[in-house]
N, C-alpha and C positions, 0 to 999 in steps of 0.2 A: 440580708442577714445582718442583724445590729451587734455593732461589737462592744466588746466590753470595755469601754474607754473609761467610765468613770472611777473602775478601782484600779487601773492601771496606766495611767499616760504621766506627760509630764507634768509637773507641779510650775514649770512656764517654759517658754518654749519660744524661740523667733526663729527666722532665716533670713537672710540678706535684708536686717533691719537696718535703715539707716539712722543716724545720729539724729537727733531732736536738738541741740545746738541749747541744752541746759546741762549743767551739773548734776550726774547723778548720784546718789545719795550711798556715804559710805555706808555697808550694812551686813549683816548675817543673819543664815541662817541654818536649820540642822540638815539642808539634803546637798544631795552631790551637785558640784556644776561642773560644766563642759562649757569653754566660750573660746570662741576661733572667729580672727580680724582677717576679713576679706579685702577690708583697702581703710590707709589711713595710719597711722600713729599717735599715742597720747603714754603718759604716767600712770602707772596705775598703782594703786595700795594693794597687796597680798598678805595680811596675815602680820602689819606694823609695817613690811618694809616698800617702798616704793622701786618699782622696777620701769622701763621701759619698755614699748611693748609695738610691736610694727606688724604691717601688713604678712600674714601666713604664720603666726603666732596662734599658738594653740594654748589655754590657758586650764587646768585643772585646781580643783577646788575641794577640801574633802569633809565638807560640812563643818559650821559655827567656825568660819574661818572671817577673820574680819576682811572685806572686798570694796574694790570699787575704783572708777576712774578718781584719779587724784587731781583734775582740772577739768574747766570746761572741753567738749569734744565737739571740733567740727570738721565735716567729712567724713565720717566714721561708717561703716558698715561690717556689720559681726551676728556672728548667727549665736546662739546661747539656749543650754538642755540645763533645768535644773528637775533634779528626780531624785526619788524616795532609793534606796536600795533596793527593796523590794521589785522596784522594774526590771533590776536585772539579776532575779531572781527566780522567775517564774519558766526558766527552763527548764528541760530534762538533767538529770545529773550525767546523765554520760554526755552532754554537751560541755559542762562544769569542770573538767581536770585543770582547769585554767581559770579561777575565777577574775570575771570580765571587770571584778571593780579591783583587782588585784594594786592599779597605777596608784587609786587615791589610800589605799595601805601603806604601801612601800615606800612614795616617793609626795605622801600628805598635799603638799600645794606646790603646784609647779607650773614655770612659763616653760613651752617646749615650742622651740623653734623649727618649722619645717622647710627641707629642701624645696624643688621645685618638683620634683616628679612625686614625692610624700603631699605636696599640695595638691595635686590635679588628682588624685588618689580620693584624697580626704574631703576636697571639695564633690566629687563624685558620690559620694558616699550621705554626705550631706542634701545635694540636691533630690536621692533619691529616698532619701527619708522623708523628705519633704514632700517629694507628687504623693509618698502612702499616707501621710497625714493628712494631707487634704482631704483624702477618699475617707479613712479609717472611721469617721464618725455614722457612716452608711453602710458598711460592707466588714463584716470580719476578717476575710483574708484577707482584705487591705492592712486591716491592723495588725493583725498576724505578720505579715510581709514587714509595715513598718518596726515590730517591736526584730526583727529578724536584721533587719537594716543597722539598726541600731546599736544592738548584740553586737557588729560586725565593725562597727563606729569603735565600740570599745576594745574589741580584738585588736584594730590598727594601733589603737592610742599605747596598749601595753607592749605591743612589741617598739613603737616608738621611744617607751621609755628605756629600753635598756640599749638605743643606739643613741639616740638624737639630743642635740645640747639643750640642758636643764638648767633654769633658774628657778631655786627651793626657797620657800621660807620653811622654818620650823623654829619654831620657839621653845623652851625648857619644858618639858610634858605637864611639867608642875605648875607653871607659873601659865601655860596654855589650859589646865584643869580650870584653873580658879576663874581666869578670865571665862572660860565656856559657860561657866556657873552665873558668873554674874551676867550676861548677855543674856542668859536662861533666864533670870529673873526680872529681868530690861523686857525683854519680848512679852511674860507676864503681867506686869506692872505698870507699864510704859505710858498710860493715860491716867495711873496715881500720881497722887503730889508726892512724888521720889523724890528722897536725900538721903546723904550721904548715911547720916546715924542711923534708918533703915537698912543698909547694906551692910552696915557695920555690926548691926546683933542678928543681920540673917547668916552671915559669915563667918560670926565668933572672932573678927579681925578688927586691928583699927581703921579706919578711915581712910588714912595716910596709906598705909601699907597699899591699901587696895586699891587706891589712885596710883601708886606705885608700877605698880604690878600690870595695874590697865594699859596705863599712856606705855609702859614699856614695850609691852605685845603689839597692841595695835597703832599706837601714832597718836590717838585719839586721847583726851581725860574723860571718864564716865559719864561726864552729864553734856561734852561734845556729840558721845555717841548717844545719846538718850535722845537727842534733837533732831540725831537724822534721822532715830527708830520713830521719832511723832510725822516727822516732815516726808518721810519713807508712804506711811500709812496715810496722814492728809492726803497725799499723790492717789494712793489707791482709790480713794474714798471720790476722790474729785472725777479719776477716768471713768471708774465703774460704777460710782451711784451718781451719776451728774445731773440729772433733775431730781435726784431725793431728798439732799440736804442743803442747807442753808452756809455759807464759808461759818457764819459763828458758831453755827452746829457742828460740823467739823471741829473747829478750834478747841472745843469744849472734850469735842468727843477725843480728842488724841492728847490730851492732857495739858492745853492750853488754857488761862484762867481768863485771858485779856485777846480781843478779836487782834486790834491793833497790833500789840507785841506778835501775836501767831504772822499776823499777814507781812510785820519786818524781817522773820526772822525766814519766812517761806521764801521772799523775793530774795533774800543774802545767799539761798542754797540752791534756788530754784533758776534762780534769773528772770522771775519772772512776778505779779502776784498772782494768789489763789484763784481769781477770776480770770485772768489772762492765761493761766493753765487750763483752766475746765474750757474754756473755750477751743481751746490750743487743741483738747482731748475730742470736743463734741462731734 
């Protein structure tokens, strides 16, 4: 029996991935994430502020949050759920008295540290979402099973939240509006020739202000994050279409005007060039 995976699973999705030993790329986006470090330590960006982050660390996300390792990573391994709301929506209401995305409401973006027995819990929980995904592309009660699993993932995570030590970001709701706004038109945009006086009459602001406003929230100036939103999508372009496009096609395609400028500026965040990646992927 075939299951219904393509209007309901995750929008990405790993388990005990290990580290690729590159810089990954600061970024946002509008769906939920869940990202938990089975071994290793690094810095990580959450939303402007840089936090620390270690092995049984459980990381929530609650969409167009600016994210991402803040140095290279090596030795790393960490599983990561990013999904729509709608996944965890498609239950009965009498299962609902509790809504399961309740953590990323309440408590927006947060590192949550866990004990030793909340880990062998959570990692259990985890592996077993894992044997159902494997099946769930063949079998609907596998996926049933998995989206049940998962349900259960969020259940742990919110009673987590009202005991276990939190590190929050939350920035001014206002000054997190605007920023949302303008990444919303970055994600649109992002292979036009973007400048600043564009952003400046789509926002009815000056300039200044909005570069203000940006670096404040996220760490990032506008056109830092504009580079990791091309260098982001170059990555995609390279793993999943890797015999279809040409690097200058690419280059072109993510709003690059000059091959060379794209291929210096891919190795400064990549650690690597665009052909040494695609190969790295093949």
């Amino acid at each position: 029996m075939k299951a219904r995976s393509a209007m309901f699973s995750f929008t990405r999705y790993s388990y005990r991935q290990d580290s690729c030993n590159e810089s990954p790329v600061i970024h946002a986006h509008p769906q939920y994430e869940i990202g938990y470090i089975h071994s290793g330590s690094f810095s990580y960006m959450m939303g402007g502020r840089k936090i620390d982050i270690e092995s049984g660390d459980l990381i929530l996300l609650s969409g167009l949050t600016i994210h991402g390792v803040h140095a290279r990573v090596h030795d790393m391994i960490g599983s990561k759920f990013v999904f729509d709301a709608q996944l965890a929506q498609i239950f009965s209401s009498s299962l609902l008295s509790y809504s399961p995305l309740e953590p990323f409401k309440t408590v927006n973006n947060a590192r949550i540290r866990l004990g030793a027995e909340d880990r062998e819990e959570f990692e259990r929980i985890l592996a077993q979402i894992d044997r159902f995904h494997r099946l769930h592309r063949q079998d609907q009660t596998q996926f049933n099973r998995m989206l049940v699993a998962f349900f259960d993932l969020l259940l742990f995570i919110g009673a987590q939240c009202g005991v276990a030590e939190l590190e929050r970001s939350s920035p001014s709701k206002e000054k997190e509006r605007l920023v949302r706004e303008v990444i919303e038109f970055i994600e649109r945009h992002f292979a036009d020739d973007l400048r600043l006086e564009n952003m400046e009459a789509e926002f009815y602001t000056s300039k200044y202000h909005l570069s203000r406003i940006f670096r404040e929230v996220t760490g990032l100036s506008i056109f830092e994050y504009l580079c990791h939103k091309r260098i982001e999508q170059a990555k995609w372009l390279l793993h999943e279409h890797a015999c279809e496009h040409a690097v200058s096609d690419i280059c072109y395609r993510v709003g690059y005007n000059h091959p060379a400028h794209f291929s210096r500026v891919f190795k400064k965040l990549v650690g690597m060039s665009p052909n040494q990646y695609r190969k790295m992927k093949q």
